[in-house]
C-alpha positions in Angstrom: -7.3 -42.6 -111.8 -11.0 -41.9 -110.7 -13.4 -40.6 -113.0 -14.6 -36.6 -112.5 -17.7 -37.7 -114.5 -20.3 -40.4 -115.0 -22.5 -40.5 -118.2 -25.5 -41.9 -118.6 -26.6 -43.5 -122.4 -29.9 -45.0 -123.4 -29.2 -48.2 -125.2 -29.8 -46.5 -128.7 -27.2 -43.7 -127.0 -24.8 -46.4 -126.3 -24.9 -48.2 -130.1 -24.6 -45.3 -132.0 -21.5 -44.0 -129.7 -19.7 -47.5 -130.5 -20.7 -46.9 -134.2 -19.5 -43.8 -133.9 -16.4 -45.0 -132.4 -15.8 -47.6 -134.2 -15.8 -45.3 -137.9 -13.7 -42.7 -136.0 -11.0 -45.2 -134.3 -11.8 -48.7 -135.5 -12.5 -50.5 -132.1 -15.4 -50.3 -129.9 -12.8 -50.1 -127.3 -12.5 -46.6 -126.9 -14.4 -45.2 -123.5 -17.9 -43.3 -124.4 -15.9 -40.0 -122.7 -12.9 -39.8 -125.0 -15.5 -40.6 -127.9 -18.1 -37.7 -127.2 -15.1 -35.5 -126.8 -13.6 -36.5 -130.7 -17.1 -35.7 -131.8 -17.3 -32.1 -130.0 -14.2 -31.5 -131.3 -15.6 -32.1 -135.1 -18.9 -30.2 -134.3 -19.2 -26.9 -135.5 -19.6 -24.2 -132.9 -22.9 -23.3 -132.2 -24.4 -20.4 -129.8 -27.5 -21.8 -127.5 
């Protein structure tokens, strides 16, 4: 299935996702997509 989407992380960006992950799910094998998505989902709403 192709992607609809293609993120770009920093390195710093990309160590704190797998940290993140890794608390959340307990692998580092979880793509950065479905990650950020499990954090929005935990973030309080907030009007910009």
């Amino acid at each position: 299935m192709p992607r609809g989407t293609t993120i770009r992380v920093s390195q710093n960006e990309k160590q704190r996702l797998d940290e993140a992950g890794y608390q959340m799910t307990g692998t580092t094998e979880v793509p950065y997509g479905e990650i950020l998505s499990l954090l929005m989902e935990r973030a309080p709403d907030v009007d910009v």
